[in-house]
Backbone bond lengths (Angstrom), bond angles and torsions (degrees), N, CA, C in turn:
res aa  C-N    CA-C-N  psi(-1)  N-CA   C-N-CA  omega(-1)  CA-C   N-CA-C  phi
1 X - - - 1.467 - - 1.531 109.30 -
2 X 1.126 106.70 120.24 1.539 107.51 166.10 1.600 124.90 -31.57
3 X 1.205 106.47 158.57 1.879 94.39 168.47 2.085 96.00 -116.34
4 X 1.600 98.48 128.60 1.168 88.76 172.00 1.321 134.91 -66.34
5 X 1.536 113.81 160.30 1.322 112.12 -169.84 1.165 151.72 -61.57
6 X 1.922 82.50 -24.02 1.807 105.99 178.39 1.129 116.39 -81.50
7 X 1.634 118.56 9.24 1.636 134.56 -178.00 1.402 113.28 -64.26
8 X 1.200 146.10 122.79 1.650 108.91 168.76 1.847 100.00 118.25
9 X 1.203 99.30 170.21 1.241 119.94 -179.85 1.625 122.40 -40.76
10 X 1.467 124.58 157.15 1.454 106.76 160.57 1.421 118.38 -85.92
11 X 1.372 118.49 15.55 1.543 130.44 171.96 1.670 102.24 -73.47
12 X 1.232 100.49 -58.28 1.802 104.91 161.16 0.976 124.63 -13.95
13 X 1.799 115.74 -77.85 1.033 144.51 -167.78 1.300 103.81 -52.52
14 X 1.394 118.47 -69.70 1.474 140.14 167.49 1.905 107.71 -28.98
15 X 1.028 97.30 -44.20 1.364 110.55 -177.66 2.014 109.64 -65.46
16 X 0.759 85.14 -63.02 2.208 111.41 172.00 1.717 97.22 -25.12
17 X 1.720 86.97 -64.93 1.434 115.64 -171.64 1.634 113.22 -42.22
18 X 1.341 102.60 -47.43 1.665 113.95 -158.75 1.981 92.24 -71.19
19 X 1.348 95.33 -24.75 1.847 79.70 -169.99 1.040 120.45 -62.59
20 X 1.519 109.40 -4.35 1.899 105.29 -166.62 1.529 97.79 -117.10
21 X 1.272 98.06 89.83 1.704 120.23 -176.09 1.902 104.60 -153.76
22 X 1.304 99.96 151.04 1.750 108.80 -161.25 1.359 124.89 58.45
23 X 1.327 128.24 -107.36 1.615 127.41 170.62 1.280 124.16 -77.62
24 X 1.612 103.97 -18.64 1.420 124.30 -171.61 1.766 96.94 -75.49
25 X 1.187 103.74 -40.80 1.551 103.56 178.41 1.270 119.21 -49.59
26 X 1.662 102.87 -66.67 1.420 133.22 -178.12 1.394 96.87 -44.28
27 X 1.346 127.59 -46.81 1.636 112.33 -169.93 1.304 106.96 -70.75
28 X 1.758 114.70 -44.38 1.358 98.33 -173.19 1.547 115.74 -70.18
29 X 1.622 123.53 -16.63 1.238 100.79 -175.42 1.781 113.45 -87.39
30 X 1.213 117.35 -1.36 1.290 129.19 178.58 1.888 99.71 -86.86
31 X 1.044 120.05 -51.14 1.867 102.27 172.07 1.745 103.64 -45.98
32 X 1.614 118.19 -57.98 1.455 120.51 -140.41 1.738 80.79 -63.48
33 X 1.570 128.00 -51.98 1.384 107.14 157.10 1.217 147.61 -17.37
34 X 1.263 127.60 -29.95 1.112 139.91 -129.20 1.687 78.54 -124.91
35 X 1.654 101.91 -51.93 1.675 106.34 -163.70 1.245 99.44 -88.15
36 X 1.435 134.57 -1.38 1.546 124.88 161.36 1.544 106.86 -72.43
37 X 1.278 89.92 -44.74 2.028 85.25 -167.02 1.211 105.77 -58.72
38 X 1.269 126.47 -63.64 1.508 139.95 173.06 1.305 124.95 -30.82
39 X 1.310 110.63 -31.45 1.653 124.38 172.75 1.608 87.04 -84.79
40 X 1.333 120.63 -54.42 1.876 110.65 -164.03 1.823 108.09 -46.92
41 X 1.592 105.60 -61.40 1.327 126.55 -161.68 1.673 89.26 -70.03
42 X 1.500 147.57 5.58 1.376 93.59 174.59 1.910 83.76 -118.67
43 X 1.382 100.19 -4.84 2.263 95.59 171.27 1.699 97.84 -68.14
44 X 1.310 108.11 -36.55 1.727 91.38 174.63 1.401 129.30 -59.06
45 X 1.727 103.22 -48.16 1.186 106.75 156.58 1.305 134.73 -20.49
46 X 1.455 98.11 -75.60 1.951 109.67 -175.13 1.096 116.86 -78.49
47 X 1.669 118.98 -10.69 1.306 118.89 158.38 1.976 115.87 -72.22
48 X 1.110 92.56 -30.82 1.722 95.92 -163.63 2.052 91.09 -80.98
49 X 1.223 120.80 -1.81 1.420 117.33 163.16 1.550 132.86 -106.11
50 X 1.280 96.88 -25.48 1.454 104.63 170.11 1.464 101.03 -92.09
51 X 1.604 138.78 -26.83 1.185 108.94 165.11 1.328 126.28 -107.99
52 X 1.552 107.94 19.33 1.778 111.18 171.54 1.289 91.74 74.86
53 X 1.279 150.62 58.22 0.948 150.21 168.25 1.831 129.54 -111.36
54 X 1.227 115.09 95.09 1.954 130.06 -176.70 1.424 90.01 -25.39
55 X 1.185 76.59 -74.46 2.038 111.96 -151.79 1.661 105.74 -40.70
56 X 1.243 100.25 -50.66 1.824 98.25 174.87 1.134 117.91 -75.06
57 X 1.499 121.44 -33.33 1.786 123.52 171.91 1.431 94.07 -37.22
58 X 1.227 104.53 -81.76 1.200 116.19 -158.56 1.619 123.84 -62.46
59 X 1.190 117.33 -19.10 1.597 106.87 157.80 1.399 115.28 -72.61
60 X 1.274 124.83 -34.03 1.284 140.02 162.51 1.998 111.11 -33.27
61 X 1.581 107.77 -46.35 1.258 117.06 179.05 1.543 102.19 -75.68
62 X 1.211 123.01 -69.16 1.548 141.73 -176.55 1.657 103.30 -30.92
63 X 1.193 109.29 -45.28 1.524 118.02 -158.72 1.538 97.40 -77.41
64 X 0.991 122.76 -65.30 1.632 138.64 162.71 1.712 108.05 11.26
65 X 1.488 113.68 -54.24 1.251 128.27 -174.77 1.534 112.49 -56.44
66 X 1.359 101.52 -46.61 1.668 112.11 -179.45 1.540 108.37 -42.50
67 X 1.707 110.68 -56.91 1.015 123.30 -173.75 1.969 117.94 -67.70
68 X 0.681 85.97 -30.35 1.703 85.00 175.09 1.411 99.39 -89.56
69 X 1.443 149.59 0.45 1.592 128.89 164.96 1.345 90.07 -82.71
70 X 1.089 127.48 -49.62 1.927 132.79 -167.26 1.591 108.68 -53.55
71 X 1.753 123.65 -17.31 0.714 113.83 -164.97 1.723 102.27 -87.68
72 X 1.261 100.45 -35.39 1.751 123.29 168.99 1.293 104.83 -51.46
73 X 1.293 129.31 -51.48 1.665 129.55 -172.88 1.680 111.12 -64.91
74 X 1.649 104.17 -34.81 1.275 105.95 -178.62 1.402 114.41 -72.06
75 X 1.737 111.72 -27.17 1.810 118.98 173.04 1.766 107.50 -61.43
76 X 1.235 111.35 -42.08 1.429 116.88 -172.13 1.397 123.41 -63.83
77 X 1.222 96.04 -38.09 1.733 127.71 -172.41 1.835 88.63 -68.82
78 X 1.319 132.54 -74.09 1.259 154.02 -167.91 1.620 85.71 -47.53
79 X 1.240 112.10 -79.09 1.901 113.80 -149.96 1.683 95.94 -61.82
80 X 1.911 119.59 -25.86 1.391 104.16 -163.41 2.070 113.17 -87.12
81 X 1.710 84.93 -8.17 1.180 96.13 162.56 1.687 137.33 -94.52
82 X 1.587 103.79 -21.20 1.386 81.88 171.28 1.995 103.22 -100.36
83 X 1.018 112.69 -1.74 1.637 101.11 150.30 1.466 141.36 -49.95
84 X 1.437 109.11 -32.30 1.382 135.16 177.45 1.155 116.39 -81.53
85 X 1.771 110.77 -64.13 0.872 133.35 -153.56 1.616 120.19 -70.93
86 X 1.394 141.34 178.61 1.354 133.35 139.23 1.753 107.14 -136.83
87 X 1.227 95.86 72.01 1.752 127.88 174.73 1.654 112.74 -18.73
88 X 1.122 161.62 115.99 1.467 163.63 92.71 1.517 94.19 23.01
89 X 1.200 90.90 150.50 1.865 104.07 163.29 1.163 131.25 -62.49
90 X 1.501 132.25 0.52 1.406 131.48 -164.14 2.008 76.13 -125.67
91 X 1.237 117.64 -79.29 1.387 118.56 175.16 1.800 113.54 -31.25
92 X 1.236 120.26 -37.69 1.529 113.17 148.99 1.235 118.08 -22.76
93 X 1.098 90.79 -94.37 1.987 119.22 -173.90 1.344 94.61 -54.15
94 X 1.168 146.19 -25.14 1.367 129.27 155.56 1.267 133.90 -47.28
95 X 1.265 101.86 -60.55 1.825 109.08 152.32 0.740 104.27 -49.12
96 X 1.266 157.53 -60.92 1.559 124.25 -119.03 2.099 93.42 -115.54
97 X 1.503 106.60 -14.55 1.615 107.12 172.75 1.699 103.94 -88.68
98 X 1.422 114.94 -21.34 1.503 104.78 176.29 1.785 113.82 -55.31
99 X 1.052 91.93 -57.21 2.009 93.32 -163.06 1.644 90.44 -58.86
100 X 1.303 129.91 -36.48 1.231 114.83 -174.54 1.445 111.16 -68.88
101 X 1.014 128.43 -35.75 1.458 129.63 176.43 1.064 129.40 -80.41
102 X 1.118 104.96 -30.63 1.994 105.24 160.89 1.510 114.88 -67.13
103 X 1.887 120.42 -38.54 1.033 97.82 -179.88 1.348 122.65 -78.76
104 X 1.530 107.54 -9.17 1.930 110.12 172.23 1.434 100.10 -60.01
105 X 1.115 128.41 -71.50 1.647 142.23 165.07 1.512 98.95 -14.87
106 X 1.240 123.19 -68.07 1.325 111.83 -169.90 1.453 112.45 -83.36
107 X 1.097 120.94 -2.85 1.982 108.47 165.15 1.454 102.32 -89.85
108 X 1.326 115.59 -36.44 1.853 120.80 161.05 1.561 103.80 -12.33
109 X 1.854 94.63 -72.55 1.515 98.65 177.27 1.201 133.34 -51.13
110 X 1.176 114.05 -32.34 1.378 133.12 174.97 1.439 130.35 -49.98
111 X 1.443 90.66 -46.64 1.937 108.32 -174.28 2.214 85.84 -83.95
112 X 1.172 119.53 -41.90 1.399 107.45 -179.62 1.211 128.72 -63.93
113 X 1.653 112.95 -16.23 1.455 120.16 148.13 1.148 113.31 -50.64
114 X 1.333 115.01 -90.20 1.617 135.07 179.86 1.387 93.30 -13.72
115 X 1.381 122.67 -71.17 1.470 129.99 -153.53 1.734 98.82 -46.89
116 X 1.764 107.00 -47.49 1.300 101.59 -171.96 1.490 114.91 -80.37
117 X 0.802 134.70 -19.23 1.509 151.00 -171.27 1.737 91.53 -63.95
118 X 1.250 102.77 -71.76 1.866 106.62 170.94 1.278 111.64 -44.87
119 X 1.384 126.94 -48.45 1.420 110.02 -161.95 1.406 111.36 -72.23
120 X 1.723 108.58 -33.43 1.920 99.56 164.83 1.575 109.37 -31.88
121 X 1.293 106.30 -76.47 1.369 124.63 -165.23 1.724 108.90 -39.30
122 X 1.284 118.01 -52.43 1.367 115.51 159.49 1.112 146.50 -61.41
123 X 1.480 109.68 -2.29 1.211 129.24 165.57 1.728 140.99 -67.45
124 X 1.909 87.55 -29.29 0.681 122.12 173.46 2.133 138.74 -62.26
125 X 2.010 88.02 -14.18 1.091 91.47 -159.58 1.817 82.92 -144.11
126 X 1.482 112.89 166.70 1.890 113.11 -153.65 2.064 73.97 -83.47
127 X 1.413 93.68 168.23 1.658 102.71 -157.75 1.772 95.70 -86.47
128 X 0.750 105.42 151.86 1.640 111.79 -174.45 1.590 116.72 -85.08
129 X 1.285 108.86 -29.28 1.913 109.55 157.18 1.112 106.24 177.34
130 X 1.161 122.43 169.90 1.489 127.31 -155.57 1.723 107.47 -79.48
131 X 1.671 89.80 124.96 1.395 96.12 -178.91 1.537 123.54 -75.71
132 X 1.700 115.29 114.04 1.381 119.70 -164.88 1.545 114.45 -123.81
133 X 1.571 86.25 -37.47 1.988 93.55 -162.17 1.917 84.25 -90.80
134 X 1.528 128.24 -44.12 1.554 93.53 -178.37 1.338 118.79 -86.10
135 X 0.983 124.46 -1.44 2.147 113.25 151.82 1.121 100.19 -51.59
136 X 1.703 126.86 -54.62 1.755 99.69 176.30 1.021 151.46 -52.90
137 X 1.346 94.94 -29.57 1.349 127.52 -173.45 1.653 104.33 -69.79
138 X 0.949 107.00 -60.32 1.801 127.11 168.22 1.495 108.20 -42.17
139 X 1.270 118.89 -43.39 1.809 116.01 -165.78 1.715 92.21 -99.71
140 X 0.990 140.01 -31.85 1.278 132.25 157.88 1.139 124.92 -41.15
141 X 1.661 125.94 -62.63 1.336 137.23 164.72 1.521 120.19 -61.61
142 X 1.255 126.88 -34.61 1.733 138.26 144.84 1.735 113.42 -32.83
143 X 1.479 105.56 -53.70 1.907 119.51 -172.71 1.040 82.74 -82.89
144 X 1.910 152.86 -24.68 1.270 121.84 -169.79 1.824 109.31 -91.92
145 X 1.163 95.68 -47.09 1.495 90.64 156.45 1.499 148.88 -59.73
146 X 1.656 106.63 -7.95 1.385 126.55 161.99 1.340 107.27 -63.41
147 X 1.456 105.68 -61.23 1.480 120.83 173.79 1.016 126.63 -35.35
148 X 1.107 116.44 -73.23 1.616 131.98 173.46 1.779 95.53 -32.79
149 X 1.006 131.81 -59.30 1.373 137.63 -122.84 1.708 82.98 -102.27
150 X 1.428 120.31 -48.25 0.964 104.75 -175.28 1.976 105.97 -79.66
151 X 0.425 157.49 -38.69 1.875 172.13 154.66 1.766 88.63 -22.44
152 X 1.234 120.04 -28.04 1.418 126.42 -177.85 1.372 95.99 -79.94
153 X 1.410 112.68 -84.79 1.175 120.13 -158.95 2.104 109.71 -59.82
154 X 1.041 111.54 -35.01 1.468 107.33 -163.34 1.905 103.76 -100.01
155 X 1.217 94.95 12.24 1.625 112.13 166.74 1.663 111.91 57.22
156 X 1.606 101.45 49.02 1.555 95.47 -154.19 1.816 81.18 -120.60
157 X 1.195 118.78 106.28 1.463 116.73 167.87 1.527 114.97 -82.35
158 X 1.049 121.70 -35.85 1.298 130.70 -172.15 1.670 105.77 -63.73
159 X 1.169 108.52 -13.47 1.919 105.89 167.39 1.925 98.58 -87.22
160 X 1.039 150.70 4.36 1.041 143.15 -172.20 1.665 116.40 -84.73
161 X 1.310 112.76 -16.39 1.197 125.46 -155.44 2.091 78.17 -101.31
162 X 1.099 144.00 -75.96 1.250 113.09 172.13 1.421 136.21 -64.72
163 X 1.647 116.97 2.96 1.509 89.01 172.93 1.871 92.35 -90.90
164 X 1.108 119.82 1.98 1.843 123.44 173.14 1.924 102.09 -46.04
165 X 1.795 93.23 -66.15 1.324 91.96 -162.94 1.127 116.07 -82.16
166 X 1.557 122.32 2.49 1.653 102.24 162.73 1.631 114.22 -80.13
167 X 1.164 110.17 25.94 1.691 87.95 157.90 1.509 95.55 -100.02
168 X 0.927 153.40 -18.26 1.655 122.86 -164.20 1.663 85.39 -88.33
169 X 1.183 141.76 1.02 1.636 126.73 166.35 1.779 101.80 -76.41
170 X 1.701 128.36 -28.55 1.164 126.94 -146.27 1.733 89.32 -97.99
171 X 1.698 111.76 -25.06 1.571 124.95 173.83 1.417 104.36 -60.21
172 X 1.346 120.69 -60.34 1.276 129.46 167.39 1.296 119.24 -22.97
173 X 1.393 117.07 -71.00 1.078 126.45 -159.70 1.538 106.32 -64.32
174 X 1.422 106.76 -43.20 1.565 116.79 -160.41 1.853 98.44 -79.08
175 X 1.188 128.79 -10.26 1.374 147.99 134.98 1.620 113.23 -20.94
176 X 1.511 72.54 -79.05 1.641 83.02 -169.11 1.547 120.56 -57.08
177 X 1.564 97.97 -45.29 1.658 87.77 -170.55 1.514 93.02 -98.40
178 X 0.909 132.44 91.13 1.520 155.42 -177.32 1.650 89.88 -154.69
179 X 1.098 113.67 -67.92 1.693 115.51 -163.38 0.902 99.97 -70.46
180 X 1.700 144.14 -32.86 1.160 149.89 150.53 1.266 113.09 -11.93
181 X 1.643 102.46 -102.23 1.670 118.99 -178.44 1.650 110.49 -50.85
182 X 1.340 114.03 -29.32 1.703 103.83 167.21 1.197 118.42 -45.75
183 X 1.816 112.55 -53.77 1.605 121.72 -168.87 1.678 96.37 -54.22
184 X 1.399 118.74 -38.06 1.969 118.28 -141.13 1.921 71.54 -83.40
185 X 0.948 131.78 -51.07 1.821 119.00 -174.75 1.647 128.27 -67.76
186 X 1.696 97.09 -28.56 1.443 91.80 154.74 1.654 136.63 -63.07
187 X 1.869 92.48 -39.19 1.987 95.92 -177.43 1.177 105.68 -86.76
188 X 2.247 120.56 -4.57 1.563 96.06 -172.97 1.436 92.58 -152.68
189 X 1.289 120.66 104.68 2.003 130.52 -176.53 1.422 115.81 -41.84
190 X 1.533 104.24 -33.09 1.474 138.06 -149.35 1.920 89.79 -87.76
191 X 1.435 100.44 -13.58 2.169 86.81 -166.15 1.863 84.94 -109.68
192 X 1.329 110.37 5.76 1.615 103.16 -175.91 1.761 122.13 -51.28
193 X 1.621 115.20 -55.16 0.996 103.94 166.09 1.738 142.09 -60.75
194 X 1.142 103.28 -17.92 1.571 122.69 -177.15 1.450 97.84 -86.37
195 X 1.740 135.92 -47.85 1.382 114.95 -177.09 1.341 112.98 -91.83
196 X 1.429 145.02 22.09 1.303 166.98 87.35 1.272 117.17 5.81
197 X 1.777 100.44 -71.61 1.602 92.68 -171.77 2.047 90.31 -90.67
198 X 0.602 122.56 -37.15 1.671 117.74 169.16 1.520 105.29 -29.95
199 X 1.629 130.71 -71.50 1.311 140.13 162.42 1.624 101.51 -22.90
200 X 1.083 127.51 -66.62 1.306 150.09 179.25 1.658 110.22 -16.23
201 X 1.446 87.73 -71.19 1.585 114.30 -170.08 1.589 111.87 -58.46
202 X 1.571 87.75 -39.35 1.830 98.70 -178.92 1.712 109.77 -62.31
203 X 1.162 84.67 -35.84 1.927 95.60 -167.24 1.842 84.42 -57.25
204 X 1.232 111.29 -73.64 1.207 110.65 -154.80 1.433 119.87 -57.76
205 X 1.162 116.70 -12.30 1.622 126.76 167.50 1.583 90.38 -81.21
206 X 1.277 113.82 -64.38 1.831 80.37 -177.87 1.603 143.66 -54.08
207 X 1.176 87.77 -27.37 1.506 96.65 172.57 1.646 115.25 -78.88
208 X 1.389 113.57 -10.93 1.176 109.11 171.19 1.499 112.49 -65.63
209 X 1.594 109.44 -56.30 1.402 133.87 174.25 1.400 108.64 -37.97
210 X 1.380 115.14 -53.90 1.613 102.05 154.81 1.382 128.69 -47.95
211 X 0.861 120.04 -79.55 1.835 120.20 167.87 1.788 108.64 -13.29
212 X 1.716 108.16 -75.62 1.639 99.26 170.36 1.499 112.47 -39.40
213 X 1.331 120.83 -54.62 1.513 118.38 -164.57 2.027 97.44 -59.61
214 X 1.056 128.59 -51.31 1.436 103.43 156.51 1.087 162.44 -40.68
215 X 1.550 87.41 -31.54 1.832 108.40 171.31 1.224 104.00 -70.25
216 X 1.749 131.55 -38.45 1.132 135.31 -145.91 2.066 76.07 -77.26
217 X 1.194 113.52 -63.69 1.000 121.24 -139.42 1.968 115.81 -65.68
218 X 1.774 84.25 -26.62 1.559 89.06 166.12 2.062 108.42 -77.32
219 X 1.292 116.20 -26.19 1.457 112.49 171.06 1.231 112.17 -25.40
220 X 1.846 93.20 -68.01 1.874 99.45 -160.65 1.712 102.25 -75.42
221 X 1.469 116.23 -30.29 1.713 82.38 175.85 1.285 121.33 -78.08
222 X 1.397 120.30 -0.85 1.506 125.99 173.43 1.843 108.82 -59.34
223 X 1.277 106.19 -60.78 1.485 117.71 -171.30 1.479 104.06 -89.69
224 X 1.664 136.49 -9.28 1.037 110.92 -176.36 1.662 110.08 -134.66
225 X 1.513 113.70 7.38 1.602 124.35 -177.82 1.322 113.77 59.49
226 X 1.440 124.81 4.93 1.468 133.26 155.08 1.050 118.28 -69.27
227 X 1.523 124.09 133.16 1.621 126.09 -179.49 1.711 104.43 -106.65
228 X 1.277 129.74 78.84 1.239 141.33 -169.40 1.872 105.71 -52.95
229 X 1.803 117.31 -54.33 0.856 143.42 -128.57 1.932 91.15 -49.04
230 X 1.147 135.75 -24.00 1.046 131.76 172.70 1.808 120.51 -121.70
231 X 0.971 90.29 49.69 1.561 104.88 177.29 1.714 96.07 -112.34
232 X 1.345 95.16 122.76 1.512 112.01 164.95 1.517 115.69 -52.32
233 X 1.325 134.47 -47.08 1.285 144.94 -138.33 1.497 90.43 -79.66
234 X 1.673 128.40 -32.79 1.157 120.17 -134.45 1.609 90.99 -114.99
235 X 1.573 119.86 9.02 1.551 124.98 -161.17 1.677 93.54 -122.67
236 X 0.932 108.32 -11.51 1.642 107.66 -160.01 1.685 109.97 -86.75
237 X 1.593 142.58 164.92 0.888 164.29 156.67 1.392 104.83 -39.68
């Protein structure tokens, strides 16, 4: 087992630090890009549904684009570096956690489309009950992607292991109001399309929450050469 990185001196640290210089930079400052937008486009999202809002759907869609060229820059950046390059062990695992993390980042974007794409559509019709459990759902997956991003930047792996287990709280939730909107379509035919695309929205916040739970998870093998992604300990309650 590796020994993690944040073990040890702040010469270490200092050390960590120095690798992200030339392309190494450029990549990392092109993800934290990647993880700003991605955090922006999916608060627009859940804002443009909880407040019925066009204008944010739709920048929410518009913006989307940014994020999928960045995801291309981050492929280019990766292949033009390990062509050149003959990478260190931490600059390894850099490559090889970048492409994975940009493309979590960029399905991020993806589900914050979707999210907005639905909320037009729901806009359209009086709201079916007060939206409670996916604002949580939304600020959960928002704090997990903070996380991630910050656990990146402030070289702190050892926070990765709780933003992991808040997705089975965001599973939960999207659980629950599943059985929810089922009951409101069984006693009323008439709420079918509205708890449909409601179901919808949840899905796609969960699957976002997945995506963070990857980022988190490529973090710690970035800084610590541990491959967590199937470790029980780090999924559990």
């Amino acid at each position: 087992m590796s020994t993690p990185i944040i073990e040890g001196s702040e010469e270490k640290l200092e050390r960590v630090r120095s690798y992200f210089r030339g392309d190494l930079l450029v990549l990392r400052e092109t993800l934290l890009r990647m993880a700003s937008l991605a955090h922006a486009n999916l608060t627009l999202a859940l804002e443009s549904l909880v407040e019925r809002n066009a204008a944010k759907a739709q920048k929410a869609i518009q913006d989307d684009v940014e994020i999928d060229r960045l995801e291309v820059d981050v492929d280019e950046i990766v292949a033009g570096f390990m062509a050149t390059q003959a990478p260190m062990a931490l600059a390894c695992r850099l490559m090889l956690a970048a492409s994975k993390l940009s493309s979590d980042l960029e399905r991020i974007g993806d589900q914050a489309v979707s999210i907005a794409r639905r909320s037009l559509i729901l806009m359209d019709e009086p709201p079916l009950k007060p939206l409670l459990d996916i604002p949580r759902m939304g600020a959960d997956v928002l704090a997990m992607i903070q996380g991630a991003t910050d656990a990146f930047v402030e070289i702190t792996p050892e926070t990765c292991g709780k933003i992991i287990q808040m997705d089975v709280r965001v599973d939960d939730i999207n659980r629950q109001l599943e059985r929810e909107l089922t009951s409101f379509m069984v006693e009323s035919p008439k709420t079918i399309t509205r708890a449909l695309n409601l179901m919808l929205v949840a899905r796609f916040f969960e699957r976002a929450a997945d995506h963070a739970k990857n980022i988190a998870e490529q973090v710690f093998y970035l800084y610590t050469g541990k491959d967590i992604r199937h470790e029980a300990e780090f999924s559990k309650n």
